[in-house]
C-alpha positions in Angstrom: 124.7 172.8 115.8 124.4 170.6 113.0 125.3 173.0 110.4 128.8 173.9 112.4 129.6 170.4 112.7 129.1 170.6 109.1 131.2 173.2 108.5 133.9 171.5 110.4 134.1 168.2 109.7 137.6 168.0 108.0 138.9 169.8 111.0 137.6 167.9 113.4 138.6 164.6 111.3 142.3 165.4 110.7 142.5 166.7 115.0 141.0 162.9 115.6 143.7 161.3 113.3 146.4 163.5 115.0 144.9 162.2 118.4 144.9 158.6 117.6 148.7 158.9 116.1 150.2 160.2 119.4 148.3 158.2 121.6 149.6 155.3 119.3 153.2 156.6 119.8 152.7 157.3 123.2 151.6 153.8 123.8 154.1 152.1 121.9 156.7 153.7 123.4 155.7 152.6 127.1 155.5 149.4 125.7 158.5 149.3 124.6 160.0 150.4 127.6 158.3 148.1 129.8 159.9 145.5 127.6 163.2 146.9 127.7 163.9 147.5 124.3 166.0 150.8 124.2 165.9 153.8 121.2 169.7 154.4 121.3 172.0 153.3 118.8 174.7 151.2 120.7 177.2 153.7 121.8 177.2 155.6 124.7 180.4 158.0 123.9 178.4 160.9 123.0 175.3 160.2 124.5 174.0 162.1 127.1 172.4 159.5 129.2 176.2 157.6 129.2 175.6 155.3 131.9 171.9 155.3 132.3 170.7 153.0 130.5 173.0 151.3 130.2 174.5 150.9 134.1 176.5 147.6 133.2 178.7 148.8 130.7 181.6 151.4 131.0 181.8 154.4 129.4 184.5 153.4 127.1 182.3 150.3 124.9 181.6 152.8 122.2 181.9 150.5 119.1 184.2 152.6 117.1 186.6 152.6 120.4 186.6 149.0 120.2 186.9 148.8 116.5 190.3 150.7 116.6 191.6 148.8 120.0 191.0 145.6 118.6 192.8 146.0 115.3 196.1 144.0 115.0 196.8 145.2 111.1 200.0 148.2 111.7 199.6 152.0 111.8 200.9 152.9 107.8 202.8 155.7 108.0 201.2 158.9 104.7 204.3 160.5 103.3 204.0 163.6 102.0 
């Protein structure tokens, strides 16, 4: 026994590590839930959880959508 554990040491080192990481990220991320801290960017146009996480805000808050319907500066017209 001792000699396989021997023989197998790095192996067994690097599937602890691995273990310890994702439990870490798993941990962190129900954490982070249960605090309500979100993992999405901000807009929900392309998303496919629109809605979800999000259940008080329309569809239609994207923040490029609201860039271009708040602008007041006139279209310019390209000429070819």
């Amino acid at each position: 026994m001792l000699i396989w554990l021997q023989n197998h040491i790095f192996t067994i080192l690097i599937c602890a590590v691995l273990i310890a990481f994702f439990g870490w990220l798993v941990y962190t991320l129900i954490r982070d839930k249960k605090q309500g801290k979100s993992s999405c960017c901000g807009g929900c146009a392309g998303c496919a959880m629109a809605g979800h996480c999000h259940p008080n805000m329309s569809k239609a808050t994207d923040a490029t959508e609201n860039k271009a319907e708040n602008t007041d500066a006139p279209i310019k017209e390209v000429k070819p």
